[in-house]
C-alpha positions as CSV (number, residue, x, y, z in Angstrom):
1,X,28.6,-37.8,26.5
2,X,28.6,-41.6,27.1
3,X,28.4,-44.3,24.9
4,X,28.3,-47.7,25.8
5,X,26.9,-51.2,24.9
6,X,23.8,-52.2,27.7
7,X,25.6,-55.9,28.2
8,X,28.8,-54.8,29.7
9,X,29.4,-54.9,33.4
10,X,30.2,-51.4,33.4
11,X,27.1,-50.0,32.0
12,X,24.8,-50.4,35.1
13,X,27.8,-49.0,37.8
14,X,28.4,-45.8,34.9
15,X,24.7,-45.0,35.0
16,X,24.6,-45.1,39.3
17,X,27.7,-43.3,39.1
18,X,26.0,-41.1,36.5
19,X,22.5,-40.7,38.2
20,X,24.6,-39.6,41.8
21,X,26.6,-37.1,40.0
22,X,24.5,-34.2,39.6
23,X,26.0,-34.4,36.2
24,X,24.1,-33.5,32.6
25,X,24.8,-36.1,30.4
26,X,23.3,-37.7,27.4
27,X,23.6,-41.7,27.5
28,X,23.4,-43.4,23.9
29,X,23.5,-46.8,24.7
30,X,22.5,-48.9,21.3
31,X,19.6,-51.6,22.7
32,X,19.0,-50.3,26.7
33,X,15.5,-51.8,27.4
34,X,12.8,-49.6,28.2
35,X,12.7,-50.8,32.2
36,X,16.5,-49.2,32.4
37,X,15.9,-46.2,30.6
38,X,13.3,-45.6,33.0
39,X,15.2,-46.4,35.9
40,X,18.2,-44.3,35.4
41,X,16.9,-41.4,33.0
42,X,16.2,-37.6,35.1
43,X,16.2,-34.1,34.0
44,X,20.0,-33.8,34.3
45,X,20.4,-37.7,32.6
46,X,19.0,-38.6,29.5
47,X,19.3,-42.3,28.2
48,X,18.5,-42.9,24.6
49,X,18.2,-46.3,23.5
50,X,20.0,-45.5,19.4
51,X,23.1,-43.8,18.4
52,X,23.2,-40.8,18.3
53,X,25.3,-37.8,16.3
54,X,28.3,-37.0,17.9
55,X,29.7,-33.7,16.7
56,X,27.4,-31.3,17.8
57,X,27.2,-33.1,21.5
58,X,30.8,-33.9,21.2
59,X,32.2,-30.5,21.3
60,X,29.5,-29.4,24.1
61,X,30.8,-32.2,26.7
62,X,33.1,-32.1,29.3
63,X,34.5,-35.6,29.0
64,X,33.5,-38.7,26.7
65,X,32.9,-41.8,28.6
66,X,33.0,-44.9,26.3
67,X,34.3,-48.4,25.6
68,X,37.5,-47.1,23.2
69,X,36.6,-47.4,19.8
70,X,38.4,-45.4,16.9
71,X,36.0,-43.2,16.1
72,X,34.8,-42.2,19.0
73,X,38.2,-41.5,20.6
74,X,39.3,-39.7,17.2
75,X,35.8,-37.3,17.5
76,X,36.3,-36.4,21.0
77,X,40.3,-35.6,21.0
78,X,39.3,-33.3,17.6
79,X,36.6,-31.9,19.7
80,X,39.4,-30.7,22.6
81,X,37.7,-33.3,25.2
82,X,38.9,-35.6,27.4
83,X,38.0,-39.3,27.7
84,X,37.3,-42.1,30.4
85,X,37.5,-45.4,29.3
86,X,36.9,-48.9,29.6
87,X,37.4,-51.1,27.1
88,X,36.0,-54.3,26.0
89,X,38.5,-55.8,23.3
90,X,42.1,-55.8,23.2
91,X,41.9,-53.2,20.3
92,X,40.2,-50.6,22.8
93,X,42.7,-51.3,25.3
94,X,45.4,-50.4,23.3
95,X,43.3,-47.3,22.4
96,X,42.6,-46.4,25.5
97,X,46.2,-46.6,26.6
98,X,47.3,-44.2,24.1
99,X,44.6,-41.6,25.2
100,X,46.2,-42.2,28.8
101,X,49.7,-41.6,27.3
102,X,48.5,-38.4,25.7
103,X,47.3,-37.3,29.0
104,X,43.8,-36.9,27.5
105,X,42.2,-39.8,29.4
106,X,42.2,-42.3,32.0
107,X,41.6,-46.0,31.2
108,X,39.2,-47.8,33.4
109,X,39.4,-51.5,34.0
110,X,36.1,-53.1,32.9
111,X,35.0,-54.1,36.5
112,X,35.2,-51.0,37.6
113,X,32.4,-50.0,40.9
114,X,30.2,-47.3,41.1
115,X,32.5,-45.8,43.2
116,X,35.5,-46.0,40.7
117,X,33.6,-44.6,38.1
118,X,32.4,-41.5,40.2
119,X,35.9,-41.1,41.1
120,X,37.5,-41.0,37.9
121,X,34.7,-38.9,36.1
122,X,35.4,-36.0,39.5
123,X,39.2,-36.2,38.6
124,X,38.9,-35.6,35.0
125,X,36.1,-33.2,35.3
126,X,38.4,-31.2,38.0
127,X,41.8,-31.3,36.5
128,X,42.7,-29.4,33.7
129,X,45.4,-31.1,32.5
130,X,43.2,-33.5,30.8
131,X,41.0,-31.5,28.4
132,X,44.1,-29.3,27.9
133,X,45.8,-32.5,26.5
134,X,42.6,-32.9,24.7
135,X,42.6,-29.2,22.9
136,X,46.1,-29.9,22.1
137,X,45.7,-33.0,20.3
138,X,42.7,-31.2,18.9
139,X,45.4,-27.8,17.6
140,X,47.6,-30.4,16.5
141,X,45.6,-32.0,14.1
142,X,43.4,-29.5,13.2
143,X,44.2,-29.1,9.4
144,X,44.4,-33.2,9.3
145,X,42.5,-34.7,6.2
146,X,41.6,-38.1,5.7
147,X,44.0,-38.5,2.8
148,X,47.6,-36.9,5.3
149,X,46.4,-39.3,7.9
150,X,46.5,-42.4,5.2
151,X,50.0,-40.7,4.3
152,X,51.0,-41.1,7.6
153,X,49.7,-44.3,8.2
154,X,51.2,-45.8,5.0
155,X,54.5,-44.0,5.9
156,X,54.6,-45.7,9.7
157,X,53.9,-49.3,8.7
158,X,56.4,-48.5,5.3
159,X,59.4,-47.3,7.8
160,X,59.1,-50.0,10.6
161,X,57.9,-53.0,8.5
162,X,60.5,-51.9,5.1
163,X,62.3,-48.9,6.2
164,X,61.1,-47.0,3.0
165,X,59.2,-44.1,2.5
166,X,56.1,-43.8,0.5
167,X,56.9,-43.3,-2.8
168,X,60.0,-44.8,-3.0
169,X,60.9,-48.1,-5.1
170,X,62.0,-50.9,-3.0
171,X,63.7,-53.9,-4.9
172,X,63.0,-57.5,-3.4
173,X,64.9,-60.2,-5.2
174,X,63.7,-61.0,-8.4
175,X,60.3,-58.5,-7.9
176,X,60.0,-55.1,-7.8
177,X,57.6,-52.8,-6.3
178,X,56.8,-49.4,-6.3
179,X,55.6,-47.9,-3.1
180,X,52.4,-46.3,-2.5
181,X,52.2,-42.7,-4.4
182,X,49.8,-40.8,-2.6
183,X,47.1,-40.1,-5.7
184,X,46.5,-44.0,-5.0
185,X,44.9,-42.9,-1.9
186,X,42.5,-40.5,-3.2
């Protein structure tokens, strides 16, 4: 699965890299003009010019290749697969270097060749260790709902910003405040 924006430098070299492979992969790649689609797409690549639903295709792929948002790292590490990314925005980076830290990726730099792209995608495709990372992430947080992760969220910036727990009652000065209780994140 690969999702990318058409303006980025890396789109072109990922769709050689792609169109070389011998790979099957499905390309969503929100406003690709017609000319590229045409250029790039075969039986084995398909390039769609819209979004398109991830779950379903997700948990069929072998590896995501994207730019390192949120929700598409969060969908593919659920989904037990591995990632290759290159970011756009400082936010992706950081994403994409936590992927790498989890062992469930490697992080691309945006001018990446052709060649660097085809190399990366045969390491990840070839080496185990990555999706296993992946499916263990995945086992990890497999009972995870929205409402434990805003727990644990709350909880993290709470005990490094405060060094309080939710729930608890933190006196500052003249104020006081009462943490967050976890029904105000329903």
């Amino acid at each position: 699965m690969v999702y990318l924006r058409p303006a980025h430098q890396c789109c072109i070299p990922v769709l050689s890299a792609l169109t070389e492979s011998g790979i099957t992969a499905i390309c969503a790649i929100p406003g690709i003009n017609e000319a590229q689609i045409k250029k790039y797409e075969s039986p084995l690549l398909k390039v769609v010019a819209h979004p398109v639903e991830f779950s379903e295709l997700g948990r069929q792929s072998g590896l995501t290749l994207c730019h390192g948002g949120a929700g598409t790292i969060a969908q593919s590490l659920l989904a037990g697969v591995p990632l290759l990314l290159i970011p756009t925005t400082v936010e992706q980076y950081l994403n994409a270097k936590r992927v790498e830290s989890l062992g469930a990726g490697i992080l691309l730099e945006p001018g990446t060749d052709k060649k660097g792209v085809s190399v990366a995608m045969e390491h990840i495709l070839t080496n185990p260790q990555y999706r296993k990372s992946a499916k263990e992430f995945a086992l990890r947080h497999l009972a995870d709902t929205p409402e434990d992760s805003a727990e644990r969220a709350a909880n993290a910036i709470l005990n490094k910003d405060l060094g309080i727990a939710v729930g608890q009652e933190v006196d500052r000065g003249h104020s006081s405040y009462t943490g967050m209780k976890r029904d105000a994140l329903h």
